[in-house]
C-alpha positions in Angstrom: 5.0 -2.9 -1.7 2.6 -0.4 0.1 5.9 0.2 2.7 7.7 0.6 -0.3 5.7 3.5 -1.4 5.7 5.3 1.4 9.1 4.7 2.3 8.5 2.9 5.7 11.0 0.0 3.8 14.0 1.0 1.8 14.3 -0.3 -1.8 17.1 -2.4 -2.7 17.0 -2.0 -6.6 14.8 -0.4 -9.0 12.5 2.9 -8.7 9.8 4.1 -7.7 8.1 7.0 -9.4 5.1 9.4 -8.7 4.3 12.0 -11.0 8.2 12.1 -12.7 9.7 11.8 -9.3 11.8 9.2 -7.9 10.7 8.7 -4.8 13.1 6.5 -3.2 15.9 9.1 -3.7 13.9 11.0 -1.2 15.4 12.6 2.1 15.1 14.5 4.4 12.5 17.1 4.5 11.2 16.5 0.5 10.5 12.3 1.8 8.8 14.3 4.8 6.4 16.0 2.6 6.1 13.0 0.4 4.9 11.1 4.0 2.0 13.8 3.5 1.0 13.3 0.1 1.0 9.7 0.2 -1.7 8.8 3.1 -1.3 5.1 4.6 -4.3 2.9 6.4 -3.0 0.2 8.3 -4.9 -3.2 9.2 -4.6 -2.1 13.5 -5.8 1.2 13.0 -2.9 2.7 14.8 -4.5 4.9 16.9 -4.4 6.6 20.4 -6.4 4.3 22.5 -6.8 7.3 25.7 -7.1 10.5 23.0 -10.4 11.1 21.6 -11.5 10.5 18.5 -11.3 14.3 16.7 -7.5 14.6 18.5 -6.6 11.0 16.5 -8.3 12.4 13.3 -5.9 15.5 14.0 -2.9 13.8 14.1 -3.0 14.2 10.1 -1.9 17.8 10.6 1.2 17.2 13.0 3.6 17.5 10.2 2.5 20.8 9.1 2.0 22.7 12.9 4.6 23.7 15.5 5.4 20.8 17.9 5.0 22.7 20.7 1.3 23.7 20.2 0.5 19.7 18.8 1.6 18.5 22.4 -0.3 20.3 24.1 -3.0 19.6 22.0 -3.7 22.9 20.6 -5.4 23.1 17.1 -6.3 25.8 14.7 -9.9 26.4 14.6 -10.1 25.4 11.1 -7.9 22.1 11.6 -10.6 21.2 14.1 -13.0 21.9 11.7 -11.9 19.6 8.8 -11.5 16.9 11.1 -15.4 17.4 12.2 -16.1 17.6 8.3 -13.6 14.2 7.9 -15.6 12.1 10.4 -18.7 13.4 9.3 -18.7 12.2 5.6 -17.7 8.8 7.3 -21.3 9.1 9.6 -18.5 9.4 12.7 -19.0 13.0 13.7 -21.0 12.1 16.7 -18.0 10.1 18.3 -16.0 12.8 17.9 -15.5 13.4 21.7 -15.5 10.0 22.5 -12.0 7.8 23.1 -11.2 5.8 20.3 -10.7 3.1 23.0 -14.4 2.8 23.2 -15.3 2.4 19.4 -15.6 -0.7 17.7 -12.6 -1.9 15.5 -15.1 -0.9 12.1 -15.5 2.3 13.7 -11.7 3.0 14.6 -10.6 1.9 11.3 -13.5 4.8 9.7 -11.4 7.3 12.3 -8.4 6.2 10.6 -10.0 7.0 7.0 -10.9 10.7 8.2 -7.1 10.8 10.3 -5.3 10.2 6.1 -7.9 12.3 4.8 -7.5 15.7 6.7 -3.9 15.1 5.6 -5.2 15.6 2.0 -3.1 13.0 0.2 -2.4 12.7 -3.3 -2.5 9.0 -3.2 -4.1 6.8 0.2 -2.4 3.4 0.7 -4.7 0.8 2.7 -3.2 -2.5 4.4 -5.1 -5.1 5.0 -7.8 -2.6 6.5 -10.4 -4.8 6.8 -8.4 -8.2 7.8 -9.7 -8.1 11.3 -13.1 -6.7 10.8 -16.3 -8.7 10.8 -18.3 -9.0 7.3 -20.9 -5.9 7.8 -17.9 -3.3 9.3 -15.7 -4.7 6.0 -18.5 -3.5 3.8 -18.6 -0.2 5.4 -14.8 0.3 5.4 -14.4 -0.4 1.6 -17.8 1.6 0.9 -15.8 4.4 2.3 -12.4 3.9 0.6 -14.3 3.6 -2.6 -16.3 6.9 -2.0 -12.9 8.7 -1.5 -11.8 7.3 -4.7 -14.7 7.9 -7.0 -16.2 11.0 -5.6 -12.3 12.9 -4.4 -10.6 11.7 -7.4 -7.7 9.9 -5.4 -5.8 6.9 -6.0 -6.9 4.3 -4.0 -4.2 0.8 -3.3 -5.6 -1.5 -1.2 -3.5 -5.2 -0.1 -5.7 -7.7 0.3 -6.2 -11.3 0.4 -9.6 -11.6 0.0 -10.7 -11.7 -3.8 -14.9 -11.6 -3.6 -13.7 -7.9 -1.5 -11.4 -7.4 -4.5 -14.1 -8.3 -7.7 -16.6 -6.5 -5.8 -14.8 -3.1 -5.4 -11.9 -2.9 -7.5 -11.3 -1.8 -11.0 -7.4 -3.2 -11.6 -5.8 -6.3 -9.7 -2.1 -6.9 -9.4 -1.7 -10.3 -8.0 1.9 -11.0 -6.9 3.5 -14.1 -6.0 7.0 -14.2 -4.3 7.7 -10.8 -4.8 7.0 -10.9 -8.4 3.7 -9.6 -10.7 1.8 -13.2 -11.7 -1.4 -10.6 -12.7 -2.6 -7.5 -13.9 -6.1 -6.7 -14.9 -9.4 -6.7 -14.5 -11.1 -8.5 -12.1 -12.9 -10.1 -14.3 -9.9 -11.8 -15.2 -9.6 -13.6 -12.1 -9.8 -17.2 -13.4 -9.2 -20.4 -11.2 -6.3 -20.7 -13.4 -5.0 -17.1 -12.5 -5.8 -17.5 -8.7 -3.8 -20.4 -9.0 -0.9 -18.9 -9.7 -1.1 -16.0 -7.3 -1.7 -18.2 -4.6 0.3 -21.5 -5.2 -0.3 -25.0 -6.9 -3.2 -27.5 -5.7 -1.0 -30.0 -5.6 0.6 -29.4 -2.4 3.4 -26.6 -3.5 3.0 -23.8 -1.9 3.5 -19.9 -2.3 3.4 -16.8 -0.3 1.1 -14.3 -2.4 -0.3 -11.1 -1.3 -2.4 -9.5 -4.1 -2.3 -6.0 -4.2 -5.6 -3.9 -5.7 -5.7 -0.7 -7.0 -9.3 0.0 -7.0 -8.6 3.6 -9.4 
């Protein structure tokens, strides 16, 4: 779904709309900008092992500077900047010279945060970003994903398969189950009879879910 949305996967059927617009008519240099808007997280971090970390952060900005310059590693002034300002609402300013190589994987994944934020998103996807994190760097990854959602006012989907993460952070679950919508609410509302259907019978029958969370 999350590839959906930001059209890493093309939709067979249906729409998908933002604000009135269909997204998945998108081309060219309009699904470009849309790229922008709509921020994704992924669950390896996906960055630049031998850059350091304020050149990963300021990958956000390659789509809006001259090639040219961005290979060579050259930077506005105020691009560099934001990307201190990124990292340093995420306590990661001091790393910023370091290579990402060197940071742990909670760490790398905060670097990733501040890389979708300097792109200044209208919406930030997140998948799976703390599946391979330990307990304490999985707090402070969805601390930070719910600070840019409550105090920058952005839209916040998260995938995840772990539902004490989801009732602790979220405010709207969308459990799916083979591709279809088996739950949407609160999480409150996550029952044992509602888990059960997101994630397969006890007895034995099994089904692929993933829930999705919008924590909004």
């Amino acid at each position: 779904l999350l590839r959906l949305i930001n059209r890493l996967a093309e939709p067979s059927s249906g729409q998908l709309l933002w604000d009135g617009q269909d997204v998945g008519a998108l081309k060219g240099r309009p699904l470009r900008q849309w790229r922008r808007r709509c921020a994704m997280i992924f669950q390896q971090f996906n960055l630049c092992p031998r850059l350091d970390v304020v050149t990963n952060v300021l990958v956000g900005v390659l789509a809006e500077r001259p090639l040219s310059t961005s290979l060579l590693k050259i930077f506005p002034a105020e691009d560099r900047a934001r990307a201190i300002l990124e990292l340093d609402r995420l306590d990661m300013a001091q790393a910023a010279l370091q290579r990402a190589a060197t940071l742990s994987g909670g760490q790398q994944q905060r670097v990733a945060i501040a890389r979708a934020m300097l792109q200044e998103p209208d919406i930030l996807l997140a998948d799976e970003p703390v599946a391979s994190l330990d307990p304490i760097n999985a707090e402070v990854v969805m601390d930070a994903l719910q600070d840019v959602c409550r105090q920058r006012g952005i839209p916040v989907i998260v995938n995840l398969h772990s539902l004490d993460i989801a009732r602790r952070y979220c405010t709207r679950v969308i459990g799916m189950s083979k591709g279809k919508v088996v739950y949407d609410g609160a999480p409150s509302g996550l029952t044992p009879e509602v888990v059960d259907r997101i994630y397969g019978s006890r007895n034995g029958r099994q089904g692929f879910a993933t829930p999705v969370v919008a924590a909004a």
